[in-house]
N, C-alpha and C positions, 0 to 999 in steps of 0.2 A: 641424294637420298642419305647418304650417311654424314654429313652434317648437321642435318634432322633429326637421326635417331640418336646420335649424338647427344644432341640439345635435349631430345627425351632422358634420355640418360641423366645427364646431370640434373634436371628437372625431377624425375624422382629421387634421386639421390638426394636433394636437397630436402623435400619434402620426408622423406623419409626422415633423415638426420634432424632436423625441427618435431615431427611426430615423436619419435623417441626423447628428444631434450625437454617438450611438453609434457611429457607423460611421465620422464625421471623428476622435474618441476615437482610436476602433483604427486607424486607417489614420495617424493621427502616431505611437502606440505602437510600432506594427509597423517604422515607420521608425527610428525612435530603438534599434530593439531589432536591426535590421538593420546601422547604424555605431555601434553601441555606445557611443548615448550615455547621460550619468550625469544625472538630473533634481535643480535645488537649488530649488525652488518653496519653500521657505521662508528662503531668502535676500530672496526679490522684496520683502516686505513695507517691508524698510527702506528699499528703492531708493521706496520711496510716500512713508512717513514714520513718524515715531518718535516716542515719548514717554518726556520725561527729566524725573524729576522731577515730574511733571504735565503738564509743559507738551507744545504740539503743536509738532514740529519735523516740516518739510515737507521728504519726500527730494526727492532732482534730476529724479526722474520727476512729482511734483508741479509743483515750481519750472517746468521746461519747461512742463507742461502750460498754464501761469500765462501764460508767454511766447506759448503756441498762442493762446490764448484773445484775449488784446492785441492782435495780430496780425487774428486771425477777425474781430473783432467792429468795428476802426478798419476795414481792409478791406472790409467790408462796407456799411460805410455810403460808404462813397469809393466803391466798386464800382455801387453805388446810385446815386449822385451823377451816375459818370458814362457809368453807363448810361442816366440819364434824360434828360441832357445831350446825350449822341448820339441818341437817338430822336427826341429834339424838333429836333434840327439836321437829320437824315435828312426829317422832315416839316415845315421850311418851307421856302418859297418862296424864300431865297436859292442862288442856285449857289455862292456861296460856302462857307456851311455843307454843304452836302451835302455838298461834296468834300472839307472837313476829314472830317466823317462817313465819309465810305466809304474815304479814305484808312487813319485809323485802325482801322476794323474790320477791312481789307484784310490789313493789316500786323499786330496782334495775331493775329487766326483765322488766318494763315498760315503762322506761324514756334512754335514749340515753347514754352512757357511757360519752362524751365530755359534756353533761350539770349536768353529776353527778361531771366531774374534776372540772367543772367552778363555782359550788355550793359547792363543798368542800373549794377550795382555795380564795373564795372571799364570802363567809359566815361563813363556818366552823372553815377554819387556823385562820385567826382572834381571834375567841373565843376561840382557843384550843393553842391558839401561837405554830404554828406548821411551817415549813416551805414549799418550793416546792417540796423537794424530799419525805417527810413524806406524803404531800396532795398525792404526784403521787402515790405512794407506798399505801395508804389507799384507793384510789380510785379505783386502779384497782383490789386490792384484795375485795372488796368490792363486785364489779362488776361481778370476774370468781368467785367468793367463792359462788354466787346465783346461777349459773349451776352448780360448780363442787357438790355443795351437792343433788341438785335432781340424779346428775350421782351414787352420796355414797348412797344416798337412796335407788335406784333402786337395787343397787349390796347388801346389808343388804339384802334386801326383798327376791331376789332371794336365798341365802340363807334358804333348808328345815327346816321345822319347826322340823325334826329329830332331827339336827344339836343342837337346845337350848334345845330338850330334853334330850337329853342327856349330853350334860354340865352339866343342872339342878339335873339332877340323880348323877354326881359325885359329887355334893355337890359346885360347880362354882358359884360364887357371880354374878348376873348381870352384873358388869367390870368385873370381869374374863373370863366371857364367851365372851363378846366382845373383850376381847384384844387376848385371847391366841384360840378362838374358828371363830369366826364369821368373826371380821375383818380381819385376815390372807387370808380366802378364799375367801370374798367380794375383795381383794387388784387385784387378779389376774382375777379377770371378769371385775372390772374397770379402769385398765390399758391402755387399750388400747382408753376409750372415754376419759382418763383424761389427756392423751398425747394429743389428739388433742383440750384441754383445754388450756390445756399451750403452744401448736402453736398460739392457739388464743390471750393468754395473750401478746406474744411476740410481735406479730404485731401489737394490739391494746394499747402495751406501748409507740408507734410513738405521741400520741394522747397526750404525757407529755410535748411534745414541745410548745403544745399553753400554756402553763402557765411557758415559758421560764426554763424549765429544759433541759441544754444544753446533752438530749442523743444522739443516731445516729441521728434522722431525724433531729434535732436542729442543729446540725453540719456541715448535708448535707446542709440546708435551707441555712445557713450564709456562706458557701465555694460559694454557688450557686450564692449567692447577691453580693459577691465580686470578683466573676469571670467571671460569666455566663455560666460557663458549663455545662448547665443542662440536657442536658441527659447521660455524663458521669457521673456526680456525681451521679446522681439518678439509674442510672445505678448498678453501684459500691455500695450503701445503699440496693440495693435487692438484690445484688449478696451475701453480708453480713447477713442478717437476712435471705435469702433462706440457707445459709450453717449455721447458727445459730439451723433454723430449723431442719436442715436434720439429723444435729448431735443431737439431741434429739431424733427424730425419731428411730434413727437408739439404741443409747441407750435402749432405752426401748422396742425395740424389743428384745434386750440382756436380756433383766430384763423378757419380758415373757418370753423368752427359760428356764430361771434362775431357777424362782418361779418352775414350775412345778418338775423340776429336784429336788426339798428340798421338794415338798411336801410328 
């Protein structure tokens, strides 16, 4: 019997998913057919890339993507860094650290991510001679590193106070406990919030184009001003970072099944 319902399941599920995709179909069609717009869907192919000759030539919707990806993935491990850096400042025993800790969190989570880019790159680059990919790159790790550590906080804490005592009893330094104790088993409780951190990163790396960092959306923006096809293009720019996404997603759903299998 549950096999069955099962298959019912996924049975509407799909049905469903198809009814909605039909209906967003007709509800863009209906629009387009209401300001009379003209569809060039096979123009988009070259803004991806071309082939001359043989060879693979990467259009500007590629090339940006190339720049998102650069961005995503330094970002993210800086965002990593120093998220794990303020949660561990948040839980020791200095007042010092704390109040660097909640100063910085205070001050990121309060102010808008685009006025934190436009204050890095026309106050801070300046004085640090940095450029626009360093500004985008420091700003957004800046930015997810101020959630992703209350997320590392949260998973430490959960973490039994067993768990350090007994470290402690085998004679484990403080960093040993944390590297080969603690953090292991915090990694697999906050997997799953820090996946949908770095969804967030991804989409809110679009946000690098107002300071002229030519990524996906700065690509799409500039196809868009010289052609005017703008709902294929923009179209085709969320088809790209929806499958960006999905493959992440999908990743680190691999990585929980992983973890518990080695634990």
């Amino acid at each position: 019997m549950k096999p069955s319902r099962s298959r019912k399941q996924i049975y509407r599920d799909v049905i469903g998913f198809l009814a909605i995709a039909c209906l967003s179909v007709w509800l863009v069609m209906r629009g387009s057919d209401n300001i009379a717009y003209s569809w060039h869907w096979k123009q988009v192919p070259r803004y991806l890339f071309q082939i001359y000759d043989g060879e693979f030539i990467a259009g500007p919707l590629l090339l940006g993507l190339g720049v998102t990806l650069q961005i995503t993935v330094v970002s993210l491990f800086l965002a990593g860094f120093f998220g794990l850096v303020t949660a561990l400042l948040r839980m020791s025993a200095s007042p010092v650290g704390r109040l660097i800790a909640w100063i910085y969190l205070e001050v990121i989570r309060n102010t808008p991510l685009l006025v934190q880019i436009f204050f890095l790159y026309f106050v801070m680059a300046p004085i640090l001679d940095i450029g626009r990919f360093a500004t985008a790159v420091l700003a957004l790790s800046l930015f997810e590193g101020a959630y992703a550590s209350e997320i590392i906080r949260a998973g430490i804490t959960s973490i039994s106070k067993g768990q350090w005592e007994a470290a402690h009893s085998l004679g484990l330094s403080h960093y040993d406990t944390y590297r080969r104790v603690i953090l292991p088993q915090a990694i697999r409780r906050i997997l799953p919030p820090l996946t949908s951190q770095a969804i967030s990163l991804i989409k809110d790396s679009a946000l690098v184009s107002t300071i002229a960092v030519y990524d996906l959306t700065m690509e799409g923006r500039t196809i868009i001003a010289e052609t005017f096809m703008t709902f294929e293009i923009w179209f085709t720019v969320a088809a790209i970072y929806l499958f960006i996404t999905l493959t992440l997603s999908g990743f680190v759903s691999f990585l929980e099944k992983y973890f518990p299998q080695r634990a």
